[in-house]
Every structure is written in C-alpha cells, then in structure tokens.
C-alpha positions as CSV (number, residue, x, y, z in Angstrom):
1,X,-213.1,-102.8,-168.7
2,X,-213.7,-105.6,-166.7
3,X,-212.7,-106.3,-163.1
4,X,-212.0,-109.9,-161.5
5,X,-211.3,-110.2,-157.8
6,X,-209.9,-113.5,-156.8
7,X,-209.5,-114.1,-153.6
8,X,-207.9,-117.6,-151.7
9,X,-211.0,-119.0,-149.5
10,X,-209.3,-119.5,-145.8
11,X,-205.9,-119.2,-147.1
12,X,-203.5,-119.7,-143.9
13,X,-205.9,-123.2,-143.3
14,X,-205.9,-123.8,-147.3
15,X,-202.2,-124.0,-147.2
16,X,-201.8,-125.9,-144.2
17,X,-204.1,-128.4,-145.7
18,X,-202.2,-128.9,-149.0
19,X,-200.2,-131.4,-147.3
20,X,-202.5,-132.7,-145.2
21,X,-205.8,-133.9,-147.2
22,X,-207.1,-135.9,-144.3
23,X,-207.9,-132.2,-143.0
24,X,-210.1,-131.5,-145.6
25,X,-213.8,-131.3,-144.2
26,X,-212.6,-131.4,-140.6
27,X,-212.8,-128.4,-138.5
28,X,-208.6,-126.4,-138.4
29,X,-207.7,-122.9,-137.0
30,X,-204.6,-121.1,-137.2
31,X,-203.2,-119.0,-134.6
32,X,-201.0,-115.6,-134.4
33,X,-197.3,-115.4,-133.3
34,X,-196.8,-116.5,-130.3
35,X,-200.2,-118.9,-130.8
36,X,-202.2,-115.6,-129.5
37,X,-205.4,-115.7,-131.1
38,X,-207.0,-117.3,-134.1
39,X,-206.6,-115.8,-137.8
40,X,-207.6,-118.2,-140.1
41,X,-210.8,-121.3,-140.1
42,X,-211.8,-123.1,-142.0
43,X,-215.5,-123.6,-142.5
44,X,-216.3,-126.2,-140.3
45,X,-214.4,-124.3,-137.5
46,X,-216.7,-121.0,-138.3
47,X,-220.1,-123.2,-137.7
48,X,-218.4,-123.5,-134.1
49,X,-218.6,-120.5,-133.3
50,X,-215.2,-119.4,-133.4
51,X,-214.3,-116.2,-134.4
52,X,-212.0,-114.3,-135.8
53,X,-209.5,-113.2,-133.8
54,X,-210.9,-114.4,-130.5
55,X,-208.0,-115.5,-128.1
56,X,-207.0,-119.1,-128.3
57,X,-207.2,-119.2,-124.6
58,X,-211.1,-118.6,-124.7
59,X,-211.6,-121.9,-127.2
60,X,-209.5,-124.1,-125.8
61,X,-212.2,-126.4,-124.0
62,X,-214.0,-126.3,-127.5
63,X,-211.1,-127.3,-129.7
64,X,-210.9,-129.9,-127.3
65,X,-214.6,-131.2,-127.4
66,X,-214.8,-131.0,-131.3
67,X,-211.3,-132.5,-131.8
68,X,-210.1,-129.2,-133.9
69,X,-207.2,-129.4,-135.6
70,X,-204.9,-126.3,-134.5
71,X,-201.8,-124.8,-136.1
72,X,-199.2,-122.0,-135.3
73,X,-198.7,-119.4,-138.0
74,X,-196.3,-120.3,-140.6
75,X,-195.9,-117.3,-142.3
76,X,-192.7,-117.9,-145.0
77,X,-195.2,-120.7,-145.9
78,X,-197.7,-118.9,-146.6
79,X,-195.6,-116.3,-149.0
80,X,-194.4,-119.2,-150.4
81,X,-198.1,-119.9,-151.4
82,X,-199.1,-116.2,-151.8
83,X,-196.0,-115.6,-154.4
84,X,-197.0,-119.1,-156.8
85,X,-200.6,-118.4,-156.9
86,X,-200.3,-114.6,-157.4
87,X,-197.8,-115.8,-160.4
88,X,-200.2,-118.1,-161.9
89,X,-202.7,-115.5,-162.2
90,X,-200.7,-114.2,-165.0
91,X,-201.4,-116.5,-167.2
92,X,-205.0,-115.6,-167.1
93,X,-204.1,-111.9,-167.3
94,X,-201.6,-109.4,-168.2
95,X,-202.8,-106.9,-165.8
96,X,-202.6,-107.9,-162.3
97,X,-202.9,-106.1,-159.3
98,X,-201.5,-108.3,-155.7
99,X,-204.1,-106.3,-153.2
100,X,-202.8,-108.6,-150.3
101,X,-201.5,-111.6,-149.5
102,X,-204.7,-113.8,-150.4
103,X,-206.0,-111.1,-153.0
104,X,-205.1,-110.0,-156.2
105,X,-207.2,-107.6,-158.9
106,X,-207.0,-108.4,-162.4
107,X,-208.8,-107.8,-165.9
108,X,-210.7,-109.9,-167.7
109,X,-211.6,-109.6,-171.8
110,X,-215.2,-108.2,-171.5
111,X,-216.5,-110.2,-174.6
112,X,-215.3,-113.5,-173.2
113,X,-218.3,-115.8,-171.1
114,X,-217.1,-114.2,-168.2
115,X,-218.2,-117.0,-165.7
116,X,-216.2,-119.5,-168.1
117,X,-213.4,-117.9,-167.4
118,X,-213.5,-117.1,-163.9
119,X,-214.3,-120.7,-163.6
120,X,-211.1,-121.4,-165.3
121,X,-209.0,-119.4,-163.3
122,X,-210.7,-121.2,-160.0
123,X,-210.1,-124.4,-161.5
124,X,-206.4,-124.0,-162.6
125,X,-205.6,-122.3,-159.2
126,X,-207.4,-125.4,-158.0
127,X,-205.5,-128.4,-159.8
128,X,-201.7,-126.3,-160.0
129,X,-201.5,-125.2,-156.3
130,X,-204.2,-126.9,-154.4
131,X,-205.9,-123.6,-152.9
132,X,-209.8,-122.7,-153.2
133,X,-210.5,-119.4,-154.3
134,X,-213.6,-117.3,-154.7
135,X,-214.0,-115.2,-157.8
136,X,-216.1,-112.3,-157.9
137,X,-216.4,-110.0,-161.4
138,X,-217.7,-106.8,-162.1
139,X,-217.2,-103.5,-164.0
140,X,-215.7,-102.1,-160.7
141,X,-213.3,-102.7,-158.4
142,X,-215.7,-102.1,-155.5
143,X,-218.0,-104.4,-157.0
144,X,-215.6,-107.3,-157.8
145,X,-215.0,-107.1,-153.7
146,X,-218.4,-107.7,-153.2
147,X,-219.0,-109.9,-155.6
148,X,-216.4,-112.1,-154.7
149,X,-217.3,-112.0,-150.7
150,X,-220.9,-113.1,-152.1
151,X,-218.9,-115.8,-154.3
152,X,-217.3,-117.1,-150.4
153,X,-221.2,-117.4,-148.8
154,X,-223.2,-118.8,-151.9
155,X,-223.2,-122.2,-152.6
156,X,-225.1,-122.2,-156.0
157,X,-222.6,-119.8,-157.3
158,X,-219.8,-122.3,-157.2
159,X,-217.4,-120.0,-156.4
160,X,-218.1,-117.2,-159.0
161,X,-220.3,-114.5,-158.9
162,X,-220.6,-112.1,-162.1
163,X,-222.1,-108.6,-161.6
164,X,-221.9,-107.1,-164.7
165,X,-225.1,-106.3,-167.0
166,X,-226.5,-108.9,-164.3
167,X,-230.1,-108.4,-163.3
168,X,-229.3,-109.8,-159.5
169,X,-227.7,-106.8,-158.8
170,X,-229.8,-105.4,-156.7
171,X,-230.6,-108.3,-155.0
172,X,-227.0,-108.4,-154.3
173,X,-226.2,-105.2,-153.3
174,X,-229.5,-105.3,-150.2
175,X,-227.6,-108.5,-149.0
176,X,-224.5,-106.8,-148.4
177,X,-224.4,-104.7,-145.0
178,X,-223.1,-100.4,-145.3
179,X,-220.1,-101.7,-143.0
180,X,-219.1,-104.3,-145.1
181,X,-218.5,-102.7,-148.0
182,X,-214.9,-101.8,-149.4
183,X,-213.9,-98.5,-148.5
184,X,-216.4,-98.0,-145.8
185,X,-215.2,-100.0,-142.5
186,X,-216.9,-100.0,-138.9
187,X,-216.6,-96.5,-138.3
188,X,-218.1,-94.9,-141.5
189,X,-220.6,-97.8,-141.7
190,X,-221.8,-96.7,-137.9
191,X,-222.4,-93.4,-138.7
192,X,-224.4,-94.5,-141.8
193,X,-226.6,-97.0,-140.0
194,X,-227.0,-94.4,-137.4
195,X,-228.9,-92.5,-140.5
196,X,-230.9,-95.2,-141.6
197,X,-228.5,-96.8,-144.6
198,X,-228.3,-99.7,-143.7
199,X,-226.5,-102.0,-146.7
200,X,-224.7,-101.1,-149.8
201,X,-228.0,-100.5,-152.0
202,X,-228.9,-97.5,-149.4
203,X,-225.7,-96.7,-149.8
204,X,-226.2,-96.0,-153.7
205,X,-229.2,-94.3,-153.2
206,X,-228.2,-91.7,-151.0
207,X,-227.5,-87.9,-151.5
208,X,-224.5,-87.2,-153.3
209,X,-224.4,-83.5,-151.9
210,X,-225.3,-85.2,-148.7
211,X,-222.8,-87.9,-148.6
212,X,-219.6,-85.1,-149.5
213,X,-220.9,-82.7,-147.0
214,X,-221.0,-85.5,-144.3
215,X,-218.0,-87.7,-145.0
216,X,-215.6,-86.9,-147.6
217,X,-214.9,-87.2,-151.8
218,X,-213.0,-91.0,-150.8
219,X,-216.9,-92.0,-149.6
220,X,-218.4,-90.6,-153.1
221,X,-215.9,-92.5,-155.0
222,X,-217.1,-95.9,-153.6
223,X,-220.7,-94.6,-154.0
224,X,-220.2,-94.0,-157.4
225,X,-218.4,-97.5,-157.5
226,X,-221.2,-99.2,-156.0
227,X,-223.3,-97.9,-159.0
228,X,-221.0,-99.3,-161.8
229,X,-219.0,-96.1,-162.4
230,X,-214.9,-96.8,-162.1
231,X,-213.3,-94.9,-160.2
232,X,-210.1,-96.8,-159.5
233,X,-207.2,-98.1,-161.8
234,X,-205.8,-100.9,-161.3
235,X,-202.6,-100.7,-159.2
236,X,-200.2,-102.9,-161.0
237,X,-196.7,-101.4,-159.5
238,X,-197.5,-101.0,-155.8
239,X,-196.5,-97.9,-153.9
240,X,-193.1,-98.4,-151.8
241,X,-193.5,-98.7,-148.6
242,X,-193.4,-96.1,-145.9
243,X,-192.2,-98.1,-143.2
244,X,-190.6,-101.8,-142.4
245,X,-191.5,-102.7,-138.6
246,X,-190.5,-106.6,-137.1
247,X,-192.5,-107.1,-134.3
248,X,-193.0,-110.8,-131.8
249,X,-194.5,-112.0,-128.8
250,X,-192.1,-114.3,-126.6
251,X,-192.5,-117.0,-124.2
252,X,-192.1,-117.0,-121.5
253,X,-191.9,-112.8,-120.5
254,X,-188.1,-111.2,-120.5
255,X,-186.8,-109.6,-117.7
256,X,-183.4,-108.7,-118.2
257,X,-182.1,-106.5,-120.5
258,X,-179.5,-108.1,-121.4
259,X,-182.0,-110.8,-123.2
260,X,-183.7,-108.0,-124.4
261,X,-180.9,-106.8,-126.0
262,X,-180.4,-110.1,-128.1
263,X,-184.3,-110.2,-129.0
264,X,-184.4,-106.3,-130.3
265,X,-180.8,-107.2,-132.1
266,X,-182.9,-109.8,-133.8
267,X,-185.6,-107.9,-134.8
268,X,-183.0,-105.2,-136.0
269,X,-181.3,-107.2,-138.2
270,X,-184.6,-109.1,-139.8
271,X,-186.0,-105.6,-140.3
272,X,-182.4,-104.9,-142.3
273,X,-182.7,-107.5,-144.4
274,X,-186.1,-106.7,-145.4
275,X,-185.0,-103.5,-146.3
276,X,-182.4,-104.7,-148.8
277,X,-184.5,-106.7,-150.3
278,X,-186.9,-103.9,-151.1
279,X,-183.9,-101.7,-152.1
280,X,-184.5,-99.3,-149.5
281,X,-182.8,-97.2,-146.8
282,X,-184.1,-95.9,-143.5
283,X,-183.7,-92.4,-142.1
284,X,-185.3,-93.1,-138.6
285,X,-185.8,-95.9,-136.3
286,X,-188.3,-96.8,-133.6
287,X,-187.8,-99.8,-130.8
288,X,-191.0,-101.1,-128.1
289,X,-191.7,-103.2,-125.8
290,X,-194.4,-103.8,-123.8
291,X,-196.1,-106.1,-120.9
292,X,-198.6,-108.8,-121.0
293,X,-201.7,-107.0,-121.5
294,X,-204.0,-109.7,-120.4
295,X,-202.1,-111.2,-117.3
296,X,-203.2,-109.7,-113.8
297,X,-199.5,-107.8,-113.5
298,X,-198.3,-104.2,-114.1
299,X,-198.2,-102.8,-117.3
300,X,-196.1,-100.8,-119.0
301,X,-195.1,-100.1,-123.1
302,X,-191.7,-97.5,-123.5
303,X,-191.1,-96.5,-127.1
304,X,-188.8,-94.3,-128.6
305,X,-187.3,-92.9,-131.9
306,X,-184.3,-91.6,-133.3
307,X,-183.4,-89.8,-136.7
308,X,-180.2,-91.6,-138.2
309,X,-177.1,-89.7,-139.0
310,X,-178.0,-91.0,-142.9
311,X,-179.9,-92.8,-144.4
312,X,-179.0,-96.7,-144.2
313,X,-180.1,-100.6,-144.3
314,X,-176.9,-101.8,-142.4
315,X,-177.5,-104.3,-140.1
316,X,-174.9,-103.2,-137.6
317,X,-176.1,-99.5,-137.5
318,X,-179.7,-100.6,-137.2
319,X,-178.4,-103.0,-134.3
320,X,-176.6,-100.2,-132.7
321,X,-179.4,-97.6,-133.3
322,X,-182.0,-100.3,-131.5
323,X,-180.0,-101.0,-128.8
324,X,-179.2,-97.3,-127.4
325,X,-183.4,-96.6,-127.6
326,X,-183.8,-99.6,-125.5
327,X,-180.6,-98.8,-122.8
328,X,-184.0,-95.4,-122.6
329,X,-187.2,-97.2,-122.4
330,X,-186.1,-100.1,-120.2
331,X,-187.4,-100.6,-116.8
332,X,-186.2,-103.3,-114.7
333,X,-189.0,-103.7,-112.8
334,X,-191.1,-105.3,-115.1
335,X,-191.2,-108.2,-117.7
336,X,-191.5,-107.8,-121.3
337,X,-193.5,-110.3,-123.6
338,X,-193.4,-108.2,-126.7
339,X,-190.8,-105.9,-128.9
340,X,-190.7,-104.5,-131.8
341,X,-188.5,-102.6,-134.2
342,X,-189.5,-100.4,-137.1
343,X,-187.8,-98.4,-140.2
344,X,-189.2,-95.5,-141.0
345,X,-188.9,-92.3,-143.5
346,X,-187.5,-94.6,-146.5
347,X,-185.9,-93.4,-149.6
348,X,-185.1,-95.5,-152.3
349,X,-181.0,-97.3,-152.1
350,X,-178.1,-95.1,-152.9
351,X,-180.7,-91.4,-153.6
352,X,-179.9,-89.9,-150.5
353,X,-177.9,-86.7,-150.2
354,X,-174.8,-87.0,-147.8
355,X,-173.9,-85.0,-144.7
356,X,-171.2,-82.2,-144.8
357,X,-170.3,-83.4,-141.2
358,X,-171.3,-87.0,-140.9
359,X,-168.5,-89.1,-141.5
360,X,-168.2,-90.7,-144.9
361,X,-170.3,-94.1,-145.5
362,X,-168.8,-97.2,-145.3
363,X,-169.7,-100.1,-147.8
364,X,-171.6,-102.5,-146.7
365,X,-170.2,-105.4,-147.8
366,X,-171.2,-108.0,-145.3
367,X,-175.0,-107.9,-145.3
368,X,-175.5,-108.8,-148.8
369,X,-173.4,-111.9,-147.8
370,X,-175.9,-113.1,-145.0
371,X,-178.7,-112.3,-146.8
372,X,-177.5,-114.8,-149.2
373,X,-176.8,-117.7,-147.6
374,X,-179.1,-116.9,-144.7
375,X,-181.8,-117.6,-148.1
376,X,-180.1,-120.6,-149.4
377,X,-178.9,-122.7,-146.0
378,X,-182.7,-121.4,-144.1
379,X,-183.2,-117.7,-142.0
380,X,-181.1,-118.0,-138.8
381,X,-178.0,-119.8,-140.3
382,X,-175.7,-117.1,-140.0
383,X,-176.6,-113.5,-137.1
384,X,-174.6,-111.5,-135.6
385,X,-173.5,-112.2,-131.9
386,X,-175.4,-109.0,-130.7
387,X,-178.5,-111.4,-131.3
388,X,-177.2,-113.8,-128.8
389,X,-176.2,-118.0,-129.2
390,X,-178.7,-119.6,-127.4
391,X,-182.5,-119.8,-127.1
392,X,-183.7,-118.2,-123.9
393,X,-186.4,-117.0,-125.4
394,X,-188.9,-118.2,-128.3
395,X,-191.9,-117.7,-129.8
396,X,-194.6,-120.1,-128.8
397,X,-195.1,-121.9,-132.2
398,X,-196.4,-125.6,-130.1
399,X,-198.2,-126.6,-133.5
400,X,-195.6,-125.1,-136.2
401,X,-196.3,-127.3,-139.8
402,X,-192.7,-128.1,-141.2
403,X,-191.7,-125.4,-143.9
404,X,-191.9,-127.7,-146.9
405,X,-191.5,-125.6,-149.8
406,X,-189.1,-123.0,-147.9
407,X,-186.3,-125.8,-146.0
408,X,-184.9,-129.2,-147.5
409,X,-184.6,-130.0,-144.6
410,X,-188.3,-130.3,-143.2
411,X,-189.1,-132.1,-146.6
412,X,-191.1,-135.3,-145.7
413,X,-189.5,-138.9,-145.7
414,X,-190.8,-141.4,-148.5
415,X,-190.8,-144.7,-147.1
C-alpha cells in the first residue's frame, strides 16, 4: 500500500487570495479571532520574520514598513474551501482520510508513476479550486508527513516528494529534526535531543528495548514508521467527537453580567447547533470566562460544570444550563474579554437511557427550524432573545474578507 499526504500550502492566506490574485507574491497574514495573533503567511511574510503565532501587536510597525497585507480570520470560508478540496480528492482516490482542515491521507495505486500522479492531483487541486498543495508519498503514513513537509521547503521537488523504494531517503530523514517528526512533538523530541538523537534518522536507529523502556509502544510505532513498516490504517470514518466547545475573544472587555449573559447565550446556542448537526447529545456542560491576559489589570478566569438532568442538544436547555454556571463564576469586579462554552460526555441522538424521575422529554421542534433557515438566509438571521438585539459587543474582525462562497449577499458587483 501506498500512502499520499496532501497538504494545502498556507491554506487560511491560499483562500483569501483566490479572490484576490493581485496578492499573489506579496507578503499576507491572517490573524486569530478577535485579530489576536497571526496563524497563517504566506511565504513572503515568513522571509520577514514573522512567526507563527506571534501577537499581531508585536508586528505592527513591520506590517507597516513592508506594506503586508493583513486579514481577520474567516473561518466558514475557509470550511467552505476545506469541504470542496477534501471532495475533489475523491476523484483521485476511493480511500480518503480528512486528517484536518488543510490535510487529508489518501492511497495511491502502487504500480502507477507515483510522481505523475501526485503531480496530477496538485495540478487539478490547482486549476478546480485555486489552492497550492504539497504532496508528499510514501509506504507510511509517518513518512507521507514528512515527505510532504520536505515537498513545502524544496523547490526542485515541485511540490512532490516520493519516498518509496527512493534512494534519498536517508538523505531525507537527517534533514528532518527528532521534534518535528509526526507523533513525536516538543516534549518527546526534548528528551530525545537531550540523549543525543537529534533528527528522525537517529530516531530510526535507536534501541527498540531502549526506546519502550523510556517512552512508550505509541513512540515504537512511529519508529517503526520511520523505517517503512505500517503501522497505521487509514482512518476513513473519523471518531465522534468527545466534546463541542464555542469559544471568542470580544472587544472591547464586558463588564456587566447582564452582557455577558447575551454573549454565553450565544455561544450556547452555536455550540447547539453544532451538536445537531453532528447528531449528537450532551450530558454535561462547561461555561468560562476570563481577563485580558496581556493588559497590566487584574486577572481572573471562573469555570464551572454541570451534569444535565439528560442528555440533550436543545438550544434552550443549553442556554439555561450556561447561564446559571455563569450567575457562579461571575465577579463584578472585573472585565471579561473572553467566554467560552463547551459540551461534553456526548452520546450519539436519541441512544440515551431516560430518567425514572426526570420529567419526560419534550420535542424539540424549534431548533431544527433555525438551523435551517439560519443556513439558508446566513448564521445570525434568526436567535433567541436570551442572546440579546444589539451589538454591544463584537469580535474585532477590522480586516474580515466578505464570505463569498457562504452569503449572496457579500457576492462581488460586476460592473
């Protein structure tokens, strides 16, 4: 079996430049919720110096002096994206594996000319939904991850690196540092350095005895990875989720509760609806909120949890549920620029065993309603009071691109 690992280069900036060619070789970040830090650059905006996740605050006299173009995160755009070119892969494979938003695993006939085709998936990806990807393949997993982050960094490669039977491998594996590899992460790779391995070939010549004694059989499994023996499927039916959490930063801070109150509601109801859409209920429920953490003022963060009478995914008893574990953490004293709600403990719609003392369940007729024309008319069209009329509050999105593929009405004028 082969493995193919394609993954979109830069992918929140490669969608914001889809409709915006002009941005194509010029430097362009985009920033978290709330336009916090950066999480996306494109190339030219790497040579900078900027990094990953470096607060936009810190960069702003340089986005300034190299005219960088900035965006706020547009995230139902970039699902939109996501979902189109994770469907196209399809028709390059039956086997598919969505690993993350910009990442997918798939399979690729081993008897084919396995750079033609990755080049043909990078191409059609290219032409059908204007977004650069990097290919790497392998007769891993592991290795398709590193092959494809060596596909990302090598120009000669053109975007596809092939691994298997391929007498660079070696080479490849010394370029790739212990902590970089998949499955290992800072901590791990630390520890390893510490000992002398340094990158992913000293990694595959270490002691197997050694490497279970120290670390754990998860460890062995990527060494034995690294050396071309599978150890993982692919994952074509991902595992349900164990939790559903809607979290935002606001500006400016909140204060009162009463605000509060609406911006929790919100988060409440969002994290509802992404629970019917998943098909699942939620036996427990979890509401924060916390202070600036980088301002010079008193901080705080008050959390709290609650087991639900039964399992559910109604809007109005997640509401309810929120609001009483806020009327607990609130203090009055200080102001709030982040909250967050999260489901937890789910079990699949309509499986759960009822109560012998709860009252019986009512049907929830409503929700399904909203969710429906809340997705045809645009999110926000149609909310319950609880989550307030006006707009006291917002997220700072200064540099939000218009939601083309997701609202008619952000479509651009032809003239």
């Amino acid at each position: 079996m082969v493995f193919a690992l394609v993954d979109c280069n830069n992918f929140f900036v490669s969608c914001e430049r889809v409709f915006r060619p002009d941005l194509a070789t010029k430097p362009v970040i985009v920033l978290s919720n709330n336009d916090g830090c950066v999480i996306s650059r494109s190339n030219e905006a790497k040579a900078l110096g900027i990094g990953m996740g470096q607060p936009f605050f810190q960069i702003k006299g340089l986005v300034k002096e190299h005219d960088v173009t900035v965006f706020s995160s547009n995230f139902q755009l970039y699902g939109d994206f996501s979902h189109r070119v994770m469907q196209h892969l399809h028709d390059f494979s039956p086997h598919v594996e969505v690993y993350s938003i910009d990442e997918a695993f798939l399979t690729i006939d081993p008897h084919v000319d396995l750079i033609k085709a990755g080049q043909q998936i990078r191409q059609a990806i290219g032409q059908q939904q204007k977004i650069p990807v990097s290919i790497g393949i392998a007769s891993t997993k592991t290795l398709a991850k590193l092959a494809a982050e060596l596909a990302k960094k090598s120009k000669k490669a053109n975007g596809v690196v092939n691994l298997v039977d391929s007498p660079h491998l070696i080479e490849a594996l010394k370029r790739v540092p212990v902590q970089d590899v998949w499955g290992v992460g800072r901590k791990i790779g630390h520890t390893l350095r510490h000992k002398g391995i340094l990158t992913a070939y000293d990694l595959t010549q270490a002691n197997d005895d050694w490497l279970k004694k120290e670390f754990s059989v998860v460890l062995l499994r990527t060494v034995a990875e690294l050396r071309g023996i599978p150890c993982l499927e692919l994952d074509e039916v991902p595992e349900p989720r164990k939790s559903v959490m809607t979290s935002r930063s606001v500006n400016p801070v909140v204060d009162d509760l009463a605000t509060l109150k609406e911006l929790v509601a919100g988060y409440a109801s969002r994290t509802a609806e992404k629970l019917r859409d998943d098909r699942m209920e939620a036996k427990g429920l979890s509401v924060f909120i916390r202070t600036p953490r980088f301002r010079d003022v008193p901080q705080y963060y008050g959390a709290d949890t609650v087991e639900l009478p039964a399992a559910t995914a109604k809007t109005t008893d997640l509401i309810q549920a929120a609001h009483r574990l806020l009327d607990r953490i609130y203090k009055p004293e200080y102001g709030y620029y982040q909250a967050g709600v999260m489901a937890f403990d789910l079990t699949p719609a309509g499986s759960h065993q009822g109560s012998l003392f709860a009252p019986p369940a009512q049907d929830d007729t409503l929700s399904p309603v909203l969710d429906v024309l809340n997705r045809h008319y645009g999110d926000g069209t149609l909310k319950y009071l609880a989550e307030g009329l006006g707009s006291r509050w917002r997220a700072k999105q200064d540099s939000r691109s218009p939601r083309y593929t997701t609202r008619w009405d952000e479509l651009p004028t032809v003239t």
